[in-house]
C-alpha positions in Angstrom: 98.2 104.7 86.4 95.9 106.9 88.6 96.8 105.6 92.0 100.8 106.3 91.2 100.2 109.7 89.8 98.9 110.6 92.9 101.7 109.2 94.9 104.2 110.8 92.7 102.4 114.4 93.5 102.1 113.9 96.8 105.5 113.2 97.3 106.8 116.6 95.9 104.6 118.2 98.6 104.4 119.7 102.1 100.6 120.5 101.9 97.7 119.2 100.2 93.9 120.1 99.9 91.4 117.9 101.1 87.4 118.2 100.9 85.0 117.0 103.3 80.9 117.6 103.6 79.7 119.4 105.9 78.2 117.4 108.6 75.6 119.8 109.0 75.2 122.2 106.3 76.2 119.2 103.4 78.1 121.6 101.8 81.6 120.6 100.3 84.7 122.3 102.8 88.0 122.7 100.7 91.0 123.0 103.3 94.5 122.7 103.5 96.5 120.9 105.1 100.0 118.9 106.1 100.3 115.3 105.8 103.2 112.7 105.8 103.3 110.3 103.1 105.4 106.6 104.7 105.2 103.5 102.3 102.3 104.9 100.2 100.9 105.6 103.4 99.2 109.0 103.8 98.9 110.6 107.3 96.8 113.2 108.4 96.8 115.0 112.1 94.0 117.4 113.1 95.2 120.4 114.1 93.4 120.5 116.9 92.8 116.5 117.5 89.0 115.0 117.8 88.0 119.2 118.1 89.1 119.8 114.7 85.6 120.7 112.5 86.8 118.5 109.2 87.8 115.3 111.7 83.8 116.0 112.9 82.8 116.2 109.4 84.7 113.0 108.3 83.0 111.4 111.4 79.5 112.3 110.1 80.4 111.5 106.6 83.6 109.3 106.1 84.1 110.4 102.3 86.5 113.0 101.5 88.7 114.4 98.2 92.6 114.4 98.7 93.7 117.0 96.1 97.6 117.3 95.7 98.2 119.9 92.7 96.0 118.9 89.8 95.7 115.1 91.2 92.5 114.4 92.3 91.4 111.2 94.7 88.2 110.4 96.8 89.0 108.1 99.7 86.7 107.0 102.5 88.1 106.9 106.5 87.6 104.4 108.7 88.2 104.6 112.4 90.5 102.8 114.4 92.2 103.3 118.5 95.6 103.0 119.5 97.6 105.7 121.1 100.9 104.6 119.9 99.4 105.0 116.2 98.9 108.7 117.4 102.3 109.0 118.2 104.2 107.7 115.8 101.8 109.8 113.8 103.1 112.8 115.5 107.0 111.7 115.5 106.5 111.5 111.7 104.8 114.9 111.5 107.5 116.4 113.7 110.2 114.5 111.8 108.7 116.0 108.3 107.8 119.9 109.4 110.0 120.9 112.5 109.0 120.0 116.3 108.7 124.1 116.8 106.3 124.1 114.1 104.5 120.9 115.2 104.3 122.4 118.6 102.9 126.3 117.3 100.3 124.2 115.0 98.6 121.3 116.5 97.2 121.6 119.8 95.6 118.9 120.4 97.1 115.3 120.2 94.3 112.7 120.5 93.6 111.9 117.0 95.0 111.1 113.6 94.3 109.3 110.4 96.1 107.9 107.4 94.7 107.6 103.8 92.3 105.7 102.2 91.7 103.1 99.7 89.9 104.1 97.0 87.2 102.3 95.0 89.8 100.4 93.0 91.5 98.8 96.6 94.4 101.0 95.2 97.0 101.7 97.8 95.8 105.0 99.8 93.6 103.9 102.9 92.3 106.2 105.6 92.3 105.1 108.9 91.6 107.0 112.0 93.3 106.5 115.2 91.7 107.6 118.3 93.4 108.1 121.6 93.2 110.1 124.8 96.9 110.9 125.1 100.4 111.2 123.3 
């Protein structure tokens, strides 16, 4: 099962790749990044919130490539609002990777996302949360 090979790759890691398009030059952008994966749930946070260039991209174009060691997904985000989303997002960022290290990363607190369902409905969704202030 695709969806649960995934899951079993992202859960024996503390980063993963994703790809976005660029939302101007339509070029594919490979980047790395942390996420926290909660009840097949899988959480991003822009480093530097709603300023971050692959949150803009994903704006532009919602489609993007989750990549976690030779596991490969494409997901689409859809938006959502809520700024106790956003913090909880954070508490489980700073519960996985350190408060120092959530503190000397991310800048920028205003936005977050979890992942996507695929084209299957399988588990992963991506969501993104949009707030002012956490």
């Amino acid at each position: 099962m695709p969806a649960e090979a995934l899951l079993n790759s992202l859960r024996r890691r503390k980063e993963i790749r994703i790809i976005v398009q660029g939302r101007r030059t339509g070029r594919r952008i490979t980047l790395p990044v942390w996420f926290v994966l909660d009840d097949n749930t899988l959480w991003l946070l822009p480093v530097s919130g709603s300023r971050s260039q692959w949150f803009r991209n994903l704006r532009a174009n919602p489609s993007l490539v989750i990549g976690a060691g030779e596991r490969r997904a494409t997901r689409t985000a859809e938006l959502l609002t809520g700024r106790a989303r956003v913090r909880s997002v954070v508490e489980r960022f700073r519960k996985k990777y350190g408060r120092a290290d959530v503190a000397r990363y991310y800048s920028h607190f205003d936005r977050s996302c979890n992942a996507c369902r695929g084209p299957s409905g399988r588990r992963l969704r991506l969501r993104w949360h949009l707030d002012r202030r956490v």
